[in-house]
DOVOMAR-40429 format. One record per atom (N, C-alpha, C): x, z negated, y; atom name; residue in three letters; residue number from 1. Coordinates in nm, 3 decimals. Layout:
! residues N
rec px: X pz: Z py: Y atom: CA res: Ala n: NUM
...
This chain:
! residues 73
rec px: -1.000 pz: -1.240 py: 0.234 atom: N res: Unk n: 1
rec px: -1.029 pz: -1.170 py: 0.358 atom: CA res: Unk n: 1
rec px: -1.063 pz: -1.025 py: 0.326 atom: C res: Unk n: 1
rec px: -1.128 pz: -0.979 py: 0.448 atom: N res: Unk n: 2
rec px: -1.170 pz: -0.843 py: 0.367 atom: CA res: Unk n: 2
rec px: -1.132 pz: -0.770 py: 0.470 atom: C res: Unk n: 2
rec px: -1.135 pz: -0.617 py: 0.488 atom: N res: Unk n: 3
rec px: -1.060 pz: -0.523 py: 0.561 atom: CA res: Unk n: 3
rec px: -1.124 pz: -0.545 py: 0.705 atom: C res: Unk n: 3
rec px: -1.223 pz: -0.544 py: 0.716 atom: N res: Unk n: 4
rec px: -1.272 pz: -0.611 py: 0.841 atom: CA res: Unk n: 4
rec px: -1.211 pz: -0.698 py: 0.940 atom: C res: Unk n: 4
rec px: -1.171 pz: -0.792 py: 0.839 atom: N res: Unk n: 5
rec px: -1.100 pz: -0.920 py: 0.876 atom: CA res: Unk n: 5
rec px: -0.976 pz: -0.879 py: 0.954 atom: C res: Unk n: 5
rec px: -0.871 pz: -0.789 py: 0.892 atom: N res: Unk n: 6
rec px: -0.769 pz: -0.770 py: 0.941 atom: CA res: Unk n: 6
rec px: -0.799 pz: -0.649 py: 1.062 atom: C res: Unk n: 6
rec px: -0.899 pz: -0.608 py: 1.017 atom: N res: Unk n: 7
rec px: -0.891 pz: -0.490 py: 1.126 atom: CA res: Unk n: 7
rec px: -0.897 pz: -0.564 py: 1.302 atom: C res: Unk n: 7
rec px: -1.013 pz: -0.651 py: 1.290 atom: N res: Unk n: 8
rec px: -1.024 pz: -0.724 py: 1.389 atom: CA res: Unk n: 8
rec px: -0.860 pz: -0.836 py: 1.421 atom: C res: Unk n: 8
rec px: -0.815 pz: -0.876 py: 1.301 atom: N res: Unk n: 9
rec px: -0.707 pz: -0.980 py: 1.362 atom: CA res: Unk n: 9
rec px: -0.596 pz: -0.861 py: 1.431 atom: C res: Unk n: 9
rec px: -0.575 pz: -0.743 py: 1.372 atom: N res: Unk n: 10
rec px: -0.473 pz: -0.628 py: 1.416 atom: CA res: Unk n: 10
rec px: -0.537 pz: -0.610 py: 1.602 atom: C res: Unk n: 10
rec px: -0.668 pz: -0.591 py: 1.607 atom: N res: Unk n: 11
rec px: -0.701 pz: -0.550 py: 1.739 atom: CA res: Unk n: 11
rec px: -0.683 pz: -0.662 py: 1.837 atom: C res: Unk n: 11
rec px: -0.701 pz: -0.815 py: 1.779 atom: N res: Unk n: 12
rec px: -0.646 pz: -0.919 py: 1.909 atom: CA res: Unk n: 12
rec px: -0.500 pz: -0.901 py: 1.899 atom: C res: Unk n: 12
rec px: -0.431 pz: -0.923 py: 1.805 atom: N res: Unk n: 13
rec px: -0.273 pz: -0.901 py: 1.880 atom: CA res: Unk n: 13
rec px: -0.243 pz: -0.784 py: 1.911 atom: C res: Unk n: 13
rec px: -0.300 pz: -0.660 py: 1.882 atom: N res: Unk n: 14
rec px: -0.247 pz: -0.547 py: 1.950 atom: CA res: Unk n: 14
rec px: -0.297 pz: -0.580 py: 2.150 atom: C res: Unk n: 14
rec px: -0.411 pz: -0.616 py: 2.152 atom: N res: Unk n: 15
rec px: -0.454 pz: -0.676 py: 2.300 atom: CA res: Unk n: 15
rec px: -0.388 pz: -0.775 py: 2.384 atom: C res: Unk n: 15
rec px: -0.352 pz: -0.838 py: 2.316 atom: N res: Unk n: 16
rec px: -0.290 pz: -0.947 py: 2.378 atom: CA res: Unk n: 16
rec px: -0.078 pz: -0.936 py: 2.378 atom: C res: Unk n: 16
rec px: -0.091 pz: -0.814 py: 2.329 atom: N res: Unk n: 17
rec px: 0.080 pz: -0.769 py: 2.344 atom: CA res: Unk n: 17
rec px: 0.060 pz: -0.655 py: 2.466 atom: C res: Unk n: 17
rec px: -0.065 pz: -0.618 py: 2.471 atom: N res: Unk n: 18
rec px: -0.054 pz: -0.522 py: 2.569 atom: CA res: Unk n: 18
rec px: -0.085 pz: -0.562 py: 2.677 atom: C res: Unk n: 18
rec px: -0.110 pz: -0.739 py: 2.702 atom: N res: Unk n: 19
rec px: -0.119 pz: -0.772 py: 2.845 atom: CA res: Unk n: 19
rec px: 0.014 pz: -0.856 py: 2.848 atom: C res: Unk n: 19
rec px: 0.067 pz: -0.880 py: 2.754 atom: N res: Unk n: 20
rec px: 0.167 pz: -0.933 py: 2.774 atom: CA res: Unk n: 20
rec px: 0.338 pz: -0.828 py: 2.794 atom: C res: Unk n: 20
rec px: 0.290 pz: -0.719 py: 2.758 atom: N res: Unk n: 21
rec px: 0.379 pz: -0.616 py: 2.793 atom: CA res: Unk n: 21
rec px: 0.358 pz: -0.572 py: 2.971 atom: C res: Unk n: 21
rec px: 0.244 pz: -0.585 py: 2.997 atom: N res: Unk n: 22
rec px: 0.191 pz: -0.500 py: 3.141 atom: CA res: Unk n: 22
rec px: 0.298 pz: -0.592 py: 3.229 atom: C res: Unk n: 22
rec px: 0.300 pz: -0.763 py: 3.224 atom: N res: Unk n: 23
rec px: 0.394 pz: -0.797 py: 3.314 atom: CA res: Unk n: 23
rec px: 0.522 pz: -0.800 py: 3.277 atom: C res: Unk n: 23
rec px: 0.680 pz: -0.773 py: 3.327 atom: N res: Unk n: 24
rec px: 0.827 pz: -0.783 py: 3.288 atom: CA res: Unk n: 24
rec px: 0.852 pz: -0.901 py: 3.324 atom: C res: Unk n: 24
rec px: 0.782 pz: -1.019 py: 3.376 atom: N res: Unk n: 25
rec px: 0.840 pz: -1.153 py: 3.401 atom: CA res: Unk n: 25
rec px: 0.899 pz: -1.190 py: 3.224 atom: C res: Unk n: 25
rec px: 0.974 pz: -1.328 py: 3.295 atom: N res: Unk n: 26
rec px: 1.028 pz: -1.364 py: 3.157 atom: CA res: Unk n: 26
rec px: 0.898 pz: -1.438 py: 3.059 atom: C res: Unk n: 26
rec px: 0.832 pz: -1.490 py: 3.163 atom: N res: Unk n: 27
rec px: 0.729 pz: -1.534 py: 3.015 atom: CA res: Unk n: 27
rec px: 0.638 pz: -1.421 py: 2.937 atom: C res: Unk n: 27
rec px: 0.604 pz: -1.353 py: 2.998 atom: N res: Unk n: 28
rec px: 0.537 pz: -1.234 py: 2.923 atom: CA res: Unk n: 28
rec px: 0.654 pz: -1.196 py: 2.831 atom: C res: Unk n: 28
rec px: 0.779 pz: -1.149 py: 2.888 atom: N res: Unk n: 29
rec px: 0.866 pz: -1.129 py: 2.741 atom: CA res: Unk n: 29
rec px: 0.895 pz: -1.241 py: 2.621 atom: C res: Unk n: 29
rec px: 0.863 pz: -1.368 py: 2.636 atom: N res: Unk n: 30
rec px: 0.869 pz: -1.472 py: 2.493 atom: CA res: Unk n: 30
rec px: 0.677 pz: -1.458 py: 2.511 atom: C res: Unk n: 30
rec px: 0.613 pz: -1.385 py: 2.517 atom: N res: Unk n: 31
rec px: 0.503 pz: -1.368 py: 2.484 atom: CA res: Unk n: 31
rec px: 0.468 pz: -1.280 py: 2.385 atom: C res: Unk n: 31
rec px: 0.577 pz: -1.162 py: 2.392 atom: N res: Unk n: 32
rec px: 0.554 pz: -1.041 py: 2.342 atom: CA res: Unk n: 32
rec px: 0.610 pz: -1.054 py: 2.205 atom: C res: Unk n: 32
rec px: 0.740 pz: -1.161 py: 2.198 atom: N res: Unk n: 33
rec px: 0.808 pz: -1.211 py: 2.141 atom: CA res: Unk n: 33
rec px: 0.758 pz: -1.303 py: 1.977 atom: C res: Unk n: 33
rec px: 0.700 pz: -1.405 py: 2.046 atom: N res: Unk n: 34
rec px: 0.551 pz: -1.430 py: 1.985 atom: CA res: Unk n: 34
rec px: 0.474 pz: -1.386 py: 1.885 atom: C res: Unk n: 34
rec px: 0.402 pz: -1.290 py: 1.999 atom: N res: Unk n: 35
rec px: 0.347 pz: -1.157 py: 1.918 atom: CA res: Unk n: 35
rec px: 0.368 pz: -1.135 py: 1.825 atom: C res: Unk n: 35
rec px: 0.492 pz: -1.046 py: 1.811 atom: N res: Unk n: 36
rec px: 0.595 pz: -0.991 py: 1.705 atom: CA res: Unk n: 36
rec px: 0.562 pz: -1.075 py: 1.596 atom: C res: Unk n: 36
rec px: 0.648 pz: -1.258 py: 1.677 atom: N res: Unk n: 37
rec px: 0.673 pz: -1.293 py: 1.510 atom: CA res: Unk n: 37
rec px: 0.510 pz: -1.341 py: 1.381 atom: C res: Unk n: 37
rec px: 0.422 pz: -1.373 py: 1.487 atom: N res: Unk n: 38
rec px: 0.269 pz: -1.354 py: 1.440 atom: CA res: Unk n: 38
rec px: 0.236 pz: -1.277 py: 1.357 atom: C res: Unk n: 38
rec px: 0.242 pz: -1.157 py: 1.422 atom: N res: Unk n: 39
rec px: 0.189 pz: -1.044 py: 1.342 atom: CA res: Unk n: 39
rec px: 0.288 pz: -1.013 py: 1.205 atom: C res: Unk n: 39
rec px: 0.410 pz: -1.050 py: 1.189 atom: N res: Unk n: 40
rec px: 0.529 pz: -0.997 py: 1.118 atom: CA res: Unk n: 40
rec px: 0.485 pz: -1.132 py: 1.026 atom: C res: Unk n: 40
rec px: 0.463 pz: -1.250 py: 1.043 atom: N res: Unk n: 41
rec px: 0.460 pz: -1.319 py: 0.972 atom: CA res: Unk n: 41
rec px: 0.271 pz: -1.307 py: 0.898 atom: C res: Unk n: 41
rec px: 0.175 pz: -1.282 py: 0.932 atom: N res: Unk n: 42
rec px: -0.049 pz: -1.257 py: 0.910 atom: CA res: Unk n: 42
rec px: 0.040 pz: -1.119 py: 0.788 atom: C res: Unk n: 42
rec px: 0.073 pz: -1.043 py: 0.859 atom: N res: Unk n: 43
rec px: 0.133 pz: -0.927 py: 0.744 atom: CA res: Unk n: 43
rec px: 0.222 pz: -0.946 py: 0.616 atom: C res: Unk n: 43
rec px: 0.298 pz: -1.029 py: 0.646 atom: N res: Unk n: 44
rec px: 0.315 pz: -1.095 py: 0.509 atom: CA res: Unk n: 44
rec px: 0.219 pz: -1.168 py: 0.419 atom: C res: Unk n: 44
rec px: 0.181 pz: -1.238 py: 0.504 atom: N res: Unk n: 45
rec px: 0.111 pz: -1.351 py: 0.398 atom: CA res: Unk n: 45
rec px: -0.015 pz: -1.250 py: 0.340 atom: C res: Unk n: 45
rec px: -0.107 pz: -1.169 py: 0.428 atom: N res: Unk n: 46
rec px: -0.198 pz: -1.063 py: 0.374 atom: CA res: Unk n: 46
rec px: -0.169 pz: -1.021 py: 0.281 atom: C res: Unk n: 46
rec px: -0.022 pz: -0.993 py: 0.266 atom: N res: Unk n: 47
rec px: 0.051 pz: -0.873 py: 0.160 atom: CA res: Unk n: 47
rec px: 0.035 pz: -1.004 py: 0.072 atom: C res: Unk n: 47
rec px: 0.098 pz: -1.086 py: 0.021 atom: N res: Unk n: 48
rec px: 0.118 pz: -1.187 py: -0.075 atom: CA res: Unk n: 48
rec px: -0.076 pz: -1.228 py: -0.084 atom: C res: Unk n: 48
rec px: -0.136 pz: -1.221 py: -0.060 atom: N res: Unk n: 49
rec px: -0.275 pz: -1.286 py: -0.078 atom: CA res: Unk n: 49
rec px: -0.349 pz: -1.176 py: -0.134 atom: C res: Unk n: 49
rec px: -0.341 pz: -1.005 py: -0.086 atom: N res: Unk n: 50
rec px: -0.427 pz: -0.892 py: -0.100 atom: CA res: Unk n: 50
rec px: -0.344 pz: -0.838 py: -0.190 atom: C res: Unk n: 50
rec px: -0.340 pz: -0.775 py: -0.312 atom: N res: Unk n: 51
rec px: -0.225 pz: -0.687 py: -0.362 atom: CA res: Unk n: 51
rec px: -0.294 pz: -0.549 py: -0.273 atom: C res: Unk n: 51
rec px: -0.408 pz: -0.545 py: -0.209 atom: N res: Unk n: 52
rec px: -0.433 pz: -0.392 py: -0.194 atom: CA res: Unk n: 52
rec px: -0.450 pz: -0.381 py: -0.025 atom: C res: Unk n: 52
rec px: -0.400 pz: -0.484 py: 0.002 atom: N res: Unk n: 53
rec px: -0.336 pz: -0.488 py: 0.203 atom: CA res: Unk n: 53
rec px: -0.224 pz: -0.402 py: 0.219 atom: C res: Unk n: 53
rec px: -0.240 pz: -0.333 py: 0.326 atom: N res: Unk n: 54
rec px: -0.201 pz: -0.196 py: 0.350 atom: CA res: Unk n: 54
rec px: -0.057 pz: -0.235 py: 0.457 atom: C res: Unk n: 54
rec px: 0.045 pz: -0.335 py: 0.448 atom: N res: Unk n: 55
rec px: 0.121 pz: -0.340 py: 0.545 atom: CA res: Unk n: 55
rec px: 0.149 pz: -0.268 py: 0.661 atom: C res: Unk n: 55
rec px: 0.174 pz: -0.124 py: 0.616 atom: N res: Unk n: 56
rec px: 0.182 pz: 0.010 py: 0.708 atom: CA res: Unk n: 56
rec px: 0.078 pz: 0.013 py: 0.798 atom: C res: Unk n: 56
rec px: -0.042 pz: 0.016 py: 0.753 atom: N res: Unk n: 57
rec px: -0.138 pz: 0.032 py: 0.851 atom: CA res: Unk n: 57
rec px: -0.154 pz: -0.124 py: 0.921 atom: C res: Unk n: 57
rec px: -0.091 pz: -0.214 py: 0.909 atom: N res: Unk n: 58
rec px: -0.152 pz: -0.336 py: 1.005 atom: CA res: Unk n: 58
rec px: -0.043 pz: -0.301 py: 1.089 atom: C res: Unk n: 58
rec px: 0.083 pz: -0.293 py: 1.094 atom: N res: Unk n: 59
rec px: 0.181 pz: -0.299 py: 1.166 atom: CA res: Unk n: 59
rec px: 0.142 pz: -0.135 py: 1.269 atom: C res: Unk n: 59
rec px: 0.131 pz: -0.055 py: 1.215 atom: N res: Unk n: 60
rec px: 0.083 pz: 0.022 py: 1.346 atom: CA res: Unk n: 60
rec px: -0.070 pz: -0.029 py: 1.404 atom: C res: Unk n: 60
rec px: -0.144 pz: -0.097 py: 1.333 atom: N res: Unk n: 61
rec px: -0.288 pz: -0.102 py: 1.415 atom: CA res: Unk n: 61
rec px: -0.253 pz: -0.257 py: 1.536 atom: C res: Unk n: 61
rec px: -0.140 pz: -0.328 py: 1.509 atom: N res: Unk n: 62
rec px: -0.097 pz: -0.433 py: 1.635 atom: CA res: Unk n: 62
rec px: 0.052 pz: -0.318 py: 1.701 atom: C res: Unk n: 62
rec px: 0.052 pz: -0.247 py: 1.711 atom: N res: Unk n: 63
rec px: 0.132 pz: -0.150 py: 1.766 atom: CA res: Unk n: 63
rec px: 0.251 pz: -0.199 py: 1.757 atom: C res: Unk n: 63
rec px: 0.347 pz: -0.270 py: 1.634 atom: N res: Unk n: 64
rec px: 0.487 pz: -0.299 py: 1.627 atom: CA res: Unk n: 64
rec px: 0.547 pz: -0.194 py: 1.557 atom: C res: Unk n: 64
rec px: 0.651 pz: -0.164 py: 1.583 atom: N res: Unk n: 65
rec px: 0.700 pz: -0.080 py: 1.526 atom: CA res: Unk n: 65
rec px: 0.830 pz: -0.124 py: 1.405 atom: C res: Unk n: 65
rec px: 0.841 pz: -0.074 py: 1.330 atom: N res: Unk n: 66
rec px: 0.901 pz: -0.089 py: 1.201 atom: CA res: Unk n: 66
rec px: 1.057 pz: -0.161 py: 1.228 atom: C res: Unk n: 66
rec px: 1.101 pz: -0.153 py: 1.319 atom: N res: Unk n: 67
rec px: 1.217 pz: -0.185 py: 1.385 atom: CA res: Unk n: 67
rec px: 1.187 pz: -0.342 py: 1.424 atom: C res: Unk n: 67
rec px: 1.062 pz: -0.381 py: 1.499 atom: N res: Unk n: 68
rec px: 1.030 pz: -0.505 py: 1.551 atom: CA res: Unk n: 68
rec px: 0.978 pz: -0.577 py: 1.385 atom: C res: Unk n: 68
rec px: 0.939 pz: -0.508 py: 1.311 atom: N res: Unk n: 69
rec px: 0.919 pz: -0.570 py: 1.171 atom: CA res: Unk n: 69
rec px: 1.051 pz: -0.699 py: 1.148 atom: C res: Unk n: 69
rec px: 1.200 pz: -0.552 py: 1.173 atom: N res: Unk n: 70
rec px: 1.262 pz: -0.587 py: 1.085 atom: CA res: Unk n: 70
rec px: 1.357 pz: -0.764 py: 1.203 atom: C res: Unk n: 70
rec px: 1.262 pz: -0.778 py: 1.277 atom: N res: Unk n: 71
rec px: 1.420 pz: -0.911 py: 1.377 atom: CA res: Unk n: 71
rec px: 1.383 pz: -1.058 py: 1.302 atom: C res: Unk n: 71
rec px: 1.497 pz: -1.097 py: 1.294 atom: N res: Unk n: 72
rec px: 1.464 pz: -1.222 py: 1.260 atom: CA res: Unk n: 72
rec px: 1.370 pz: -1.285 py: 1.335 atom: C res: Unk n: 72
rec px: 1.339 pz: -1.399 py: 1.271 atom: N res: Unk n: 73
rec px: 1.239 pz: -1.526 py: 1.329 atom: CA res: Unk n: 73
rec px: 1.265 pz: -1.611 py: 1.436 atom: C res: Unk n: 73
């Protein structure tokens, strides 16, 4: 994959956490939930596939923060 690749996969889940944040019902929250574990899991495997994938920068470009990195599965 090439940086492209991720840039675009970072911009659908950053989009799709931010409509799933806009509503507080309970399904939007196991949506957001989701999210999280998606992105926490594309960022790993990138890292294990790219030695020169930038973890730091995917996790802020889907807007999780280092804290949501760290919850279990």
């Amino acid at each position: 994959m090439t940086k492209k690749d991720y840039i675009l996969i970072a911009a659908m889940l950053k989009n799709e956490r931010k409509k799933a944040l806009s509503d507080q019902d309970y399904t939007s929250k196991v949506k957001n939930i989701l999210i999280t574990s998606i992105a926490r899991q594309l960022s790993d495997m990138f890292g294990a596939n790219n030695p020169r994938f930038d973890k730091t920068k995917f996790v802020k470009a889907t807007n999780l923060t280092e804290e949501e990195m760290k919850l279990p599965l």
